[in-house]
N, C-alpha and C positions, 0 to 999 in steps of 0.2 A: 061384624066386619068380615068381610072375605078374603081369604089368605091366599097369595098364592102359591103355585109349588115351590118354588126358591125359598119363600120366605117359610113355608111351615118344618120343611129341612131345615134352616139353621135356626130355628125356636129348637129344635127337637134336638140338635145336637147342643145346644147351650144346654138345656135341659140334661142330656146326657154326661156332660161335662160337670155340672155342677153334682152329681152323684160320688162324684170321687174327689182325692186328693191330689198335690202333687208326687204321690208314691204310687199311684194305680192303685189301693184301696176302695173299695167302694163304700160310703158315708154309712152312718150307723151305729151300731154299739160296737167301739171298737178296744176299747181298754185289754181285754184279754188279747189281741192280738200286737200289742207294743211290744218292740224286742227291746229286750232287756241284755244289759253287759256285767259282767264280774271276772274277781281274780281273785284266784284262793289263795290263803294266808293272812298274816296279819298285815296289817300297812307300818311302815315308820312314820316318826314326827317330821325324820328329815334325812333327806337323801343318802344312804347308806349302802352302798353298793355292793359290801361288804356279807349284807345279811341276806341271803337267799336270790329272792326276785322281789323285794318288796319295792314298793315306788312310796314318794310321800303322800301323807295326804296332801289334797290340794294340786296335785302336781297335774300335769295332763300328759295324753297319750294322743296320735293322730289313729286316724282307725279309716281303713279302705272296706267297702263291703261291694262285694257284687250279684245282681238279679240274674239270673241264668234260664228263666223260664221254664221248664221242663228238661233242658237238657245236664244233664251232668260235667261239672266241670271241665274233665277231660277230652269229653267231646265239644265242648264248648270255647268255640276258636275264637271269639272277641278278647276276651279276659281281661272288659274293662273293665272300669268302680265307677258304675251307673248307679249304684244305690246310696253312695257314702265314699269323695273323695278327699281325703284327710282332713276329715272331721274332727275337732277336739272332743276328747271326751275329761272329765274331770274323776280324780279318784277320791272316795267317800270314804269317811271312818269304818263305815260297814261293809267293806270290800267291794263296792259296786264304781261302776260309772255312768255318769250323769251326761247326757248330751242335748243339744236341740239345731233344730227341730225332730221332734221324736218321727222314728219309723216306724212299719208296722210288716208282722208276717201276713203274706197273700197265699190262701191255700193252695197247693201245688206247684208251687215256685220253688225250684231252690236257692242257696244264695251261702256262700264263702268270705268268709273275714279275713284279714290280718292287722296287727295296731305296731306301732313301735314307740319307746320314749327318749328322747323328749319331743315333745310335739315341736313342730318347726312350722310357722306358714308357709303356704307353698310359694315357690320362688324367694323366698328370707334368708335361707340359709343359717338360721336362728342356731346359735349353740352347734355350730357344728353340722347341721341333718339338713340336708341338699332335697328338697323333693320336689321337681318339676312335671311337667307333665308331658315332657319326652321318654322319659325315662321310665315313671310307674302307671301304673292302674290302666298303660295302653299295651295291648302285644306281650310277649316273651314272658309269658306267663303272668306273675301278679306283677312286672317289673321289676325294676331296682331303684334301691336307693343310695346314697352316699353319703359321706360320715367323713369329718375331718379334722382331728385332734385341735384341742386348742393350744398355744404357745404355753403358755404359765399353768402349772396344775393346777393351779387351784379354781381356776376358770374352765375346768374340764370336766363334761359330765359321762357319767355311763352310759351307753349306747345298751336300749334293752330290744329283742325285734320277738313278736310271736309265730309261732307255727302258722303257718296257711290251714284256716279249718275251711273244710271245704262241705260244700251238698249238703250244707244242714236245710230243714223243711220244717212248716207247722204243719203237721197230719190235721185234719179237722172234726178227728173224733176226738182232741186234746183241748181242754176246756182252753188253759194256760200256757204257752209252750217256757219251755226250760231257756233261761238264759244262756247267750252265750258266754263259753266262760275263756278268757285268754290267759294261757302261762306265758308268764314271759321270760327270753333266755339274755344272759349276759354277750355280749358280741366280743367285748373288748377283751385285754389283759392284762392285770393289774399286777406293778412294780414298784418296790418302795423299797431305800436304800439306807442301809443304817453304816455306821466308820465304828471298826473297832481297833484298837491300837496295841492291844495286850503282845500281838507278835512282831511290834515294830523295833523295838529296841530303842524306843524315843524317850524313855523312862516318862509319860504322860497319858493321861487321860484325854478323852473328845468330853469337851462344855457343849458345842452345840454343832451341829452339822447349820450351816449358812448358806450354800449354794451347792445345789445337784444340777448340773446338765447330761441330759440324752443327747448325742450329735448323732445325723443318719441312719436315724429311725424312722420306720415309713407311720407317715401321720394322716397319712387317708385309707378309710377302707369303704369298697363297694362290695355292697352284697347283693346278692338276685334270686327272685324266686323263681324257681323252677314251674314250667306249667305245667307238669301231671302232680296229683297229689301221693301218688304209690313211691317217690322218688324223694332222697334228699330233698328239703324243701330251702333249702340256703347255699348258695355260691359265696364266697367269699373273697377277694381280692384285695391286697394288700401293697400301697402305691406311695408317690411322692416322698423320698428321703428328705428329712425336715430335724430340726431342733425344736425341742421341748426342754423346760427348765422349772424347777421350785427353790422358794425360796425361803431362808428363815422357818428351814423346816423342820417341823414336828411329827415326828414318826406317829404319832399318837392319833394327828388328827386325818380325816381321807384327804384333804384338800394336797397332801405332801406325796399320795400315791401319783405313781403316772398311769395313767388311762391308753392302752396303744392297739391300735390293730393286731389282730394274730397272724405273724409275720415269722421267717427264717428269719432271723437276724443277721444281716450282711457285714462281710469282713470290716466295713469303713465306719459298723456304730461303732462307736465309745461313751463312754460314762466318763465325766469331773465331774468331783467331788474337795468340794472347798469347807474347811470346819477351822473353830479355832478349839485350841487345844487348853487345857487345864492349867499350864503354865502362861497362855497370854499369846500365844501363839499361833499360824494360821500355818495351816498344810494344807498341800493341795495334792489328790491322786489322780491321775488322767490313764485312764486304762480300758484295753478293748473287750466289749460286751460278753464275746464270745470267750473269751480267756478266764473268767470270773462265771461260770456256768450260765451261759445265758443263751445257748445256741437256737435259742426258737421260744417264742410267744405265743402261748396255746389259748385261744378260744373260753372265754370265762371263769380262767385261772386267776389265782394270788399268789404272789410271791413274796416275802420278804430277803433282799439282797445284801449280804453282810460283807462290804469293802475290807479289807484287811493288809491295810499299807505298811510295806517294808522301810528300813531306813533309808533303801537305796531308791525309792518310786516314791518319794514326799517332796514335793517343796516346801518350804516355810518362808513364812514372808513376815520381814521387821520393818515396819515404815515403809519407805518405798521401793523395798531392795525386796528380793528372791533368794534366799537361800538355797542353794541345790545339793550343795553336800557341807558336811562339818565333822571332825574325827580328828586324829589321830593316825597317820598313813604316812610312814619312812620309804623314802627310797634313796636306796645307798649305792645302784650302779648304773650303769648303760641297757643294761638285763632285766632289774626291776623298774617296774610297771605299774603307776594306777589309772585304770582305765573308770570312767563315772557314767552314770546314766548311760549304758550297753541298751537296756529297752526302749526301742524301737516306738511305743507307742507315748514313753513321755519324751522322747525328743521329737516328736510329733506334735504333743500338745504344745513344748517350747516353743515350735517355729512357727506356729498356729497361731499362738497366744500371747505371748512375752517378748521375745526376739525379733527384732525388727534392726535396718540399716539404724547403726550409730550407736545401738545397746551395746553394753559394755560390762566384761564379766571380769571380776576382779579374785586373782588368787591369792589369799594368806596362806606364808608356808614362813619353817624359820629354818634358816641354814646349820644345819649340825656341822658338819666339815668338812675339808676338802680346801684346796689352795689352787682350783682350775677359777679363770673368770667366769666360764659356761655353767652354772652352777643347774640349773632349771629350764625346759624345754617345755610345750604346752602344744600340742597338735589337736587340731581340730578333725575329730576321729584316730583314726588308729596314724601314729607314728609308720607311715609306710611309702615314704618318698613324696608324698603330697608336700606342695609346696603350701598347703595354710599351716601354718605353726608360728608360734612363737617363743621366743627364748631371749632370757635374761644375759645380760653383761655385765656383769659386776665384776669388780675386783673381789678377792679373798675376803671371806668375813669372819667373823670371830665371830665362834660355835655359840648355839643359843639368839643369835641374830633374829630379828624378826621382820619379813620383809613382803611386799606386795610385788606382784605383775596382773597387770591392767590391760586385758585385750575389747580396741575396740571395736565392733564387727563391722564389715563390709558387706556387697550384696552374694560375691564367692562366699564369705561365712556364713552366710543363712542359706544359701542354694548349698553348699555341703551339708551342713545341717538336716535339711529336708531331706536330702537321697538324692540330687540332682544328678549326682557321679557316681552314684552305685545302688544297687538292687538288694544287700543284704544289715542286716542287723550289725552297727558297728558304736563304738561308742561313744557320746557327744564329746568328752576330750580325753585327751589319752596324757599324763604326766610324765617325765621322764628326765635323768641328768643323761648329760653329756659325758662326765668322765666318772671311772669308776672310784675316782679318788674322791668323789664330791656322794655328799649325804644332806638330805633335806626332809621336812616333815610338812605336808600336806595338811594345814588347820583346819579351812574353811573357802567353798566359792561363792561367791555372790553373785546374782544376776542386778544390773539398775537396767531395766530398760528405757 
């Protein structure tokens, strides 16, 4: 048969085509030149974030690699992942990872990896791990990714990211070449909150901490690689103020850690913390993150955070009511004073949380003596000419009395509350008599919302 020119060119290029792979390998004895992956250490049975950089087994990692042909990363202005664009790879009891379809080294090529876990499909958003492909393995170096806290700890996994290895090569006077090997680093940073009560003067123990909340804490973080290799190889930015919360927690187990970007911590986080207490009881602390050493979240730290609530920063909650204070507190003139909840940040929680139009805060006190009607006054904040207050009319009672006043709020009582009419630290009520002939004692206040 006679061939023409057109036709013996595309024989000859089919022909040429079928000599290689879809990696540019050329067909052959190729087993020694399969790239291999590992990570040194032991592996865990199960997610442990705790212990080094270990991953479990079984678990996967996404893995970018890119072909550079002869030129050197840094000179190499593509800085796609032509070779491997988040690829699962899986982790083995014997510290390797398993992938397919296998790759192979081409002599004089170079070629640069990075992996991160937990693997995420691209565009899924799986667990948290954002990876599209506007974002990585095109331009600004190897890219970036993004990472985004989940709501509930226990749904929240460790973000691990590896170094950018860059220009590795199979020489081809190397029968085997050496596996790549990936460390992996912690991104996130880990917090876990324990309630102690030994300095509260609540005479009680904590049975069990029930509910921790984070409020405005930033629960995304983006990280970017840098494109020269000689340079930091991580950006990190730290975005979106968000809540996070655990539950029915167990300090013991990770699932009760919070998982969070390395972040300053801004003046508007706060920590609640909800437990019941050894008598049956339920307290609650609401306090700013910053105030309880927390000024900053550093980069693949642990922390354990030890709450330590006073008598005056507790709620307790009986049925459906709130306790905010309970004691023992005389005042006997126009001069003495009991001001309650002065912190700023739990009369914050209160108006957050609890206190809403129509809630209603009830005062037990018992009248000691005095023969004025005006026995008892109640200002919302400080006694300072503000017309929110409230005061009792009673006629004269006989000493030992025991008597209630019932305030119940308006939307002036929650907007003072909050700070609506002023900018500094005052305190949610201030107690006080009218005449200096009248004495009364301060039992107990209750919130019913």
């Amino acid at each position: 048969m006679k061939l023409t020119p057109m036709i013996y060119i595309a024989l000859l290029f089919l022909l040429t085509a079928c000599g290689e792979d879809s990696t540019g390998v050329p067909d052959g004895p190729r087993t020694s030149r399969l790239m291999t992956f590992c990570m040194p250490g032991s592996r865990a049975a199960a997610t442990d974030f705790v212990s080094g950089s270990d991953l479990p087994e079984g678990g996967q990692v996404g893995t970018f690699a890119f072909a550079q042909g002869d030129t050197l990363w840094d000179n190499w202005s593509p800085k796609t992942a032509n070779l491997m664009y988040n690829t699962p790879m899986t982790v083995t009891p014997q510290n390797t990872l398993t992938y397919s379809p296998p790759r192979y080294w081409s002599p004089g090529v170079y070629y640069s990896f990075f992996a991160y876990y937990p693997f995420s499909a691209t565009g899924s958003k799986a667990k948290g791990v954002d990876i599209n492909t506007d974002s990585i393995g095109k331009g600004r170096g190897a890219g970036s990714l993004s990472f985004t806290v989940q709501p509930d700890a226990k749904d929240q996994e460790d973000l691990l990211l590896t170094d950018l290895i860059t220009d590795q090569y199979w020489p081809d006077t190397v029968e085997t070449p050496d596996p790549v090997t990936f460390q992996f680093h912690h991104l996130l940073s880990g917090l876990r909150f324990v309630v102690d009560l030994s300095q509260s003067g609540l005479g009680t123990t904590v049975a069990s901490l029930d509910t921790v909340r984070l409020e405005q804490v930033c629960t995304r973080l983006t990280t970017a690689l840098t494109s020269k290799s000689s340079t930091s190889t991580r950006r990190m930015t730290a975005s979106v103020p968000g809540t996070v919360y655990a539950t029915a927690v167990d300090t013991s187990q990770v699932s009760s850690w919070f998982l969070l970007p390395p972040q300053t911590v801004p003046d508007t986080a706060y920590v609640y913390a909800r437990y019941t207490a050894a008598d049956g009881s339920n307290g609650f602390l609401y306090t700013q993150l910053k105030t309880i050493g927390v000024p900053r979240l550093q980069e693949g730290t642990r922390r354990t955070i030890i709450l330590q609530p006073s008598s005056s920063s507790v709620i307790k909650k009986n049925g459906d009511d709130y306790w905010i204070w309970e004691g023992s507190q005389s005042i006997s003139s126009a001069n003495s004073k009991l001001e309650i909840w002065k912190e700023k940040t739990l009369r914050n929680f209160l108006t957050t949380h609890i206190l809403k139009v129509g809630s209603q805060i009830k005062v037990d006190y018992v009248f000691t003596s005095g023969s004025r009607n005006y026995d008892l006054g109640v200002a919302i904040g400080y006694d300072n000419g503000h017309s929110l207050y409230y005061q009792t009319n009673l006629p004269a009672q006989s000493a030992g009395t025991a008597l209630s006043l019932t305030l119940t709020l308006d939307q002036d009582d929650i907007d003072y509350f909050k700070g609506t009419y002023y900018d500094w630290n005052v305190p949610l009520l201030t107690f006080y008599t009218k005449n200096s002939q009248d004495e009364v004692t301060i039992k107990q206040v209750t919130i019913t919302p």
